[in-house]
N, C-alpha and C positions, 0 to 999 in steps of 0.2 A: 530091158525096156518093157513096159507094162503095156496090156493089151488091152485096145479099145475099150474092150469090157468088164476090163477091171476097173478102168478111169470110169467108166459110165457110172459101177458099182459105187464106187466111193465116192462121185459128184453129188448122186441118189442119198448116199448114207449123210455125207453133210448136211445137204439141203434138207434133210427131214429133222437132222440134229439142230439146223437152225430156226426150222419155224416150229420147233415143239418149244427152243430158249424162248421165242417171239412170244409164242401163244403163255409161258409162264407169267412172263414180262406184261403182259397183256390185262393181266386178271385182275378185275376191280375189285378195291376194298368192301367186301363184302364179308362177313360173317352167315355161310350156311345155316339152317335154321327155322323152327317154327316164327313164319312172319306173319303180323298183322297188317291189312292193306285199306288205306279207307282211299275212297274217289270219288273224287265231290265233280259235277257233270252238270255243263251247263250249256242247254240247246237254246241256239237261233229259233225265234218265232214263241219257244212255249211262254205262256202265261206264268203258270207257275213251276216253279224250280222242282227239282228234281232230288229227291233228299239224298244224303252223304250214302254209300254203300263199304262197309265193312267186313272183310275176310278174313281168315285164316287160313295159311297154307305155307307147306313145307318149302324152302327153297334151298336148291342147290349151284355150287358153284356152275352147272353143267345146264341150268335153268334160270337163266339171270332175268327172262323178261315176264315180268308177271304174268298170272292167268288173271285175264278181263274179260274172258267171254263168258255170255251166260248162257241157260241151259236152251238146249235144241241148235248151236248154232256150229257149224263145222268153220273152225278158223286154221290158218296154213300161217306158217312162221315164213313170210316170202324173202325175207331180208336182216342179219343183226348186224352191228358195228359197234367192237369196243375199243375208243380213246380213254386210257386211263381207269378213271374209276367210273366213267360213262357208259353206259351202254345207248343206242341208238335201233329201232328198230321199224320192218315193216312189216302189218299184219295182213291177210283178206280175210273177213267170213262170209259163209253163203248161209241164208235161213231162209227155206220158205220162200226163194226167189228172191228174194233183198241180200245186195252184196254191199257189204261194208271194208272198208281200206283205211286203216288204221295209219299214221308214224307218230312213233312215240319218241323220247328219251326218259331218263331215269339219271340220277348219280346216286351213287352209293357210295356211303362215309362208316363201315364199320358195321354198327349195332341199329342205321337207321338209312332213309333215301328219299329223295323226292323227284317228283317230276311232272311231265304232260303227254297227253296223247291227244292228235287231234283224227276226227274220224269222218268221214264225209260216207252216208247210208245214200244206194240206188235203188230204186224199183223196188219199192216198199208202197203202202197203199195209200201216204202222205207225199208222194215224190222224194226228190231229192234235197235231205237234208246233213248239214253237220253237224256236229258234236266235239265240243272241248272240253276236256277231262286235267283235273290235277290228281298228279295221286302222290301218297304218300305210306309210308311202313318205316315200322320198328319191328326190330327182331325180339319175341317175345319168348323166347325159350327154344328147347331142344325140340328135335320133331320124334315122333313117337315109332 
């Protein structure tokens, strides 16, 4: 007869055996890699548009949600979800007093991806505004 805590032991060992299969099963078709990232950004209220913005940066299987913030701003990954080869996500940033709250998705097919993020900014010197984002990348080579 096997003792409580060896059943506990091996219920432990399963259960980690089965959501490391899950988490394999889980990983969207992506190709790690130097990616290119453009995001075309289109705010409520401005006049004039906002030109396309253009990146490079390495990404790994372990990093699947883009880096979209820009400089000075402290952003928290608060939430990720991957269905397939989707990833789904929630950002916050703080800058300077103005909090931004990002939810994005993304799919990813390989060697490229697209998607949206929609972001609504608080307590900035404009008030409360949103912001609709498309983005898009191709994996442009090895990372360095």
């Amino acid at each position: 007869m096997m003792r409580p805590a060896t059943i506990s032991r091996i219920t432990a060992g399963v259960t980690l055996l089965i959501g490391a299969m899950t988490a394999l099963a889980a990983e969207p078709n992506m190709n790690p890699g130097l990616w290119e990232t453009t995001i075309t950004t289109e705010m409520a209220g401005m006049p004039m548009g906002v030109p396309p913005m253009t990146t490079k940066q390495c990404v790994t299987k372990e990093d699947l949600v883009p880096d979209t913030s820009r400089g000075g701003q402290e952003c928290d990954l608060v939430d990720t979800k991957i269905d397939g080869d989707t990833v789904n996500w929630h950002l916050r940033c703080n800058s300077q007093g103005m909090v931004t709250e990002g939810k994005g998705t993304i799919t990813y097919q390989g060697d490229s991806y697209g998607g949206t993020i929609h972001m609504t900014m608080t307590g900035g010197p404009m008030g409360s505004m949103t912001m609709d984002q498309k983005i898009s990348g191709r994996r442009v080579g090895d990372c360095q």
